[in-house]
C-alpha positions in Angstrom: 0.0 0.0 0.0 2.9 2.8 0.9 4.3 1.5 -2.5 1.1 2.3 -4.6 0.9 5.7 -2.6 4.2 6.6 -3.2 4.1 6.0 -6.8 0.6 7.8 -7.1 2.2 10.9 -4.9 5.3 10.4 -7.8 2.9 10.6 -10.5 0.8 13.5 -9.0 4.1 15.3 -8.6 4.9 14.8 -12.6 1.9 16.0 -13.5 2.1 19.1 -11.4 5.6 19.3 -13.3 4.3 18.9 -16.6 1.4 22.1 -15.9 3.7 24.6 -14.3 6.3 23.8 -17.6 3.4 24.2 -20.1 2.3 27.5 -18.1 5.9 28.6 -19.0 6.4 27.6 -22.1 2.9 29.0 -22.6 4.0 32.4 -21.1 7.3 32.5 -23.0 5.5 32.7 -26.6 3.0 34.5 -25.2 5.9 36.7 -24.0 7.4 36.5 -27.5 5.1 37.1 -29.8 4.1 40.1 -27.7 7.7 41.7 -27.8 7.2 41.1 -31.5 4.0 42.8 -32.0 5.6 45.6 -30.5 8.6 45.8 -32.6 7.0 45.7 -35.5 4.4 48.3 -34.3 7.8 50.2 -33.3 9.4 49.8 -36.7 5.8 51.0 -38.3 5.3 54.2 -36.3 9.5 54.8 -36.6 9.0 54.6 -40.2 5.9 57.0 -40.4 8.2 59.9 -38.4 10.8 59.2 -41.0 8.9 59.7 -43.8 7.6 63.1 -41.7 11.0 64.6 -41.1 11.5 63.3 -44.9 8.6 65.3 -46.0 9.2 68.5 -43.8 12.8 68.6 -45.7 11.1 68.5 -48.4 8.6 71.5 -47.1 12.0 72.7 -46.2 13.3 73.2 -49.8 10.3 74.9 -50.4 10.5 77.9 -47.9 13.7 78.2 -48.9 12.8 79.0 -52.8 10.0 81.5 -51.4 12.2 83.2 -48.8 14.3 83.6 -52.2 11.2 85.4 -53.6 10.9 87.7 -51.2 14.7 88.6 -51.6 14.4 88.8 -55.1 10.9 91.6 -55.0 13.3 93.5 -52.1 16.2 93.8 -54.5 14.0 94.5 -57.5 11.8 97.3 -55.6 15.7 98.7 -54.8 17.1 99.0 -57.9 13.9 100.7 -59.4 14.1 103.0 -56.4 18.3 103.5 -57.6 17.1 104.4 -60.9 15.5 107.5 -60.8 12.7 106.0 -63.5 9.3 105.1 -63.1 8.0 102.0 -64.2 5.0 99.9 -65.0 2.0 99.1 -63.0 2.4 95.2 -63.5 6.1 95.7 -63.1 5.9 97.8 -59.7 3.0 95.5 -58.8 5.2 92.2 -59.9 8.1 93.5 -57.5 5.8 94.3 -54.4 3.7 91.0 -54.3 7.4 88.9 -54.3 8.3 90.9 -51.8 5.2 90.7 -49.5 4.6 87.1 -50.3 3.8 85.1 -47.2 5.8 82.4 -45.4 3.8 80.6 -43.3 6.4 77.7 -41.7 4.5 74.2 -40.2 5.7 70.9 -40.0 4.4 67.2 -40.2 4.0 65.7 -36.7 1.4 63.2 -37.7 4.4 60.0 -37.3 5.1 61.3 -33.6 1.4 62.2 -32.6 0.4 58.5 -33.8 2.6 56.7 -31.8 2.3 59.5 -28.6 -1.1 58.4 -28.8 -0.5 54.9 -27.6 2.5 55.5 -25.3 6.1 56.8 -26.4 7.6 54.0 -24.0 6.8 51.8 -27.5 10.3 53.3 -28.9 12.5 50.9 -27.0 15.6 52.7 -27.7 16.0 55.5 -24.6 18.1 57.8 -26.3 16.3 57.9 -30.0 12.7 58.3 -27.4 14.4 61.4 -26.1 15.8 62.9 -28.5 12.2 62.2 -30.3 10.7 64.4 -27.7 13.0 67.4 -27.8 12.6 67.9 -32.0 8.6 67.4 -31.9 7.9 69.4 -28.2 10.5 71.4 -28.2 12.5 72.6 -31.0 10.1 72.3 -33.7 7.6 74.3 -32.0 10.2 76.8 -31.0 11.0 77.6 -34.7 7.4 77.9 -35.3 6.9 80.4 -32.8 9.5 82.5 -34.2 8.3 82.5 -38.0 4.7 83.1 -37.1 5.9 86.0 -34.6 7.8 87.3 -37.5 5.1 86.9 -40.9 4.3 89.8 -41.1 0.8 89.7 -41.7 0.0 87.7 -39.0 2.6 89.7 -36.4 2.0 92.5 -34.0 2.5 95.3 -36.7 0.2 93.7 -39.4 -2.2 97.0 -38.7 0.9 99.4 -39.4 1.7 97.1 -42.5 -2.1 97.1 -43.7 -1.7 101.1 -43.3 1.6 101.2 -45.0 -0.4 99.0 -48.4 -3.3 101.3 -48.2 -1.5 104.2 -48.9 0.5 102.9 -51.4 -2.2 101.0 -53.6 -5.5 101.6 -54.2 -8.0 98.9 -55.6 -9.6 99.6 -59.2 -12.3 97.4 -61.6 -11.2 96.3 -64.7 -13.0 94.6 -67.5 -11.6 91.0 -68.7 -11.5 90.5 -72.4 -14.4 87.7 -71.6 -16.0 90.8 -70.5 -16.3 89.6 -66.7 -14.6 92.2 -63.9 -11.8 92.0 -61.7 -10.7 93.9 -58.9 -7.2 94.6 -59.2 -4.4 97.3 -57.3 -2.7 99.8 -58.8 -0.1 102.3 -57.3 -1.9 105.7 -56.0 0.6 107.6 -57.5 2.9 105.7 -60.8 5.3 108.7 -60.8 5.9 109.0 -56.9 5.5 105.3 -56.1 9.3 104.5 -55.7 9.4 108.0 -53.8 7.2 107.4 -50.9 8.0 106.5 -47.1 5.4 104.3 -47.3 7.5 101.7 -49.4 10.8 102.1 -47.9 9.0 101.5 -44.6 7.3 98.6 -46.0 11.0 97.0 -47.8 12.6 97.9 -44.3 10.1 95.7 -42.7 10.7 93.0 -45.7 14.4 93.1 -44.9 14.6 92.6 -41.3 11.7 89.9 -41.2 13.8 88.1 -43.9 16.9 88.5 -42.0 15.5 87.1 -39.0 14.1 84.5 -41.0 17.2 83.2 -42.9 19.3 83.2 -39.5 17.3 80.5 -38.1 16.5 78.5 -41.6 20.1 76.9 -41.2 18.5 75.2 -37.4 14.9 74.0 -38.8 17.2 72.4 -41.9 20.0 70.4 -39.0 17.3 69.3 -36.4 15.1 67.5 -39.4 18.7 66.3 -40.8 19.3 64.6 -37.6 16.0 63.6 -36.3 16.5 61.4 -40.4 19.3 60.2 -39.2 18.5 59.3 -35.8 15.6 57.5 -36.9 17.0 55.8 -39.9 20.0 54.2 -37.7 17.3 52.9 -35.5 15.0 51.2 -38.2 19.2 49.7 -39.2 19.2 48.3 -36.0 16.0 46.6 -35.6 16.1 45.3 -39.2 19.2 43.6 -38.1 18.4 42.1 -35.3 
């Protein structure tokens, strides 16, 4: 009889041994295909910020060519003023509306949004997570701060600048050849145009908005370059392993 028992009391014991190792195996998987879940989540929302930063130096490329603009109508509206001529309507008119042309700056945080959503602790590498945070709550906003502070027609003096354009153009009907109308400006004065304060008030306001806004171009353009970078060692890494 104490044989039998101890044999049952063996058996019970391997069973119990057999249960508990299942439960772990069980866990283990469970565990494993969890942490792969997550990567690949990882490696999807990584790859959605790259192609943001990717697209924002593209956006990038474009403020660029219209800050360019704006330089070009400020050196154009100079060198008429230089010349002691007058000019044009749709010349003076040409000149002015490169020069006043707007540069409203944004970005594309949709890649970091999507995976703030559903916890940043989901970017398993510490540093990249950080430095993550600093471009999208930090810098980036900073710099957007700055350019809508300094667009002129969105900025503190945008009455002074709506004064300074209403006394330099006023707004006339014309007659399309499809005979339809258009309002369109023309310069109060042609002949004294280049000669009022107004304008060299309204190109100094040009020129130090676009100075302001060239000296911080070069940081929007390095802190996209290296949240690229960042991002694209990362999605190396986890390829990898």
């Amino acid at each position: 009889m104490e044989n039998k028992n101890g044999k049952y009391f063996k058996y019970a014991i391997g069973e119990i041994v057999l249960v508990v190792i299942g439960i772990l195996v069980a866990l283990q998987i469970n565990n494993w295909n969890q942490t792969r879940l997550d990567r690949s989540f990882e490696v999807t929302m990584l790859s959605e910020i790259k192609s943001s930063l990717e697209s924002d130096l593209n956006y990038y490329e474009d403020f660029k060519s219209r800050v360019e603009r704006k330089s070009q109508g400020i050196q154009e509206l100079l060198t008429m003023i230089a010349s002691n001529k007058t000019f044009p309507d749709t010349v003076l008119l040409a000149s002015y509306n490169k020069m006043t042309f707007g540069n409203l700056f944004d970005y594309n945080k949709g890649g970091y949004e999507g995976i703030k959503s559903v916890g940043l602790d989901k970017i398993s590498n510490d540093s990249l997570r950080r430095e993550l945070i600093l471009i999208y709550e930090k810098d980036l906003p900073s710099i957007k701060s700055f350019y809508d502070l300094k667009e002129v027609f969105f900025g503190p003096n945008k009455d002074y600048i709506l004064q300074l354009n209403n006394a330099l153009w006023k707004r006339v009907q014309i007659q399309l050849p499809d005979k339809s109308y258009k309002i369109v400006s023309r310069p109060i004065s042609n002949e004294m145009f280049l000669k009022q304060p107004e304008l060299i008030d309204r190109i100094k306001i040009a020129q130090d908005n676009l100075s302001y806004i060239k000296f911080r171009m070069p940081h929007f353009e390095n802190i996209i370059k290296r949240g690229i970078v960042l991002v694209s060692k990362e999605l190396e890494n986890q390829k990898s392993n």
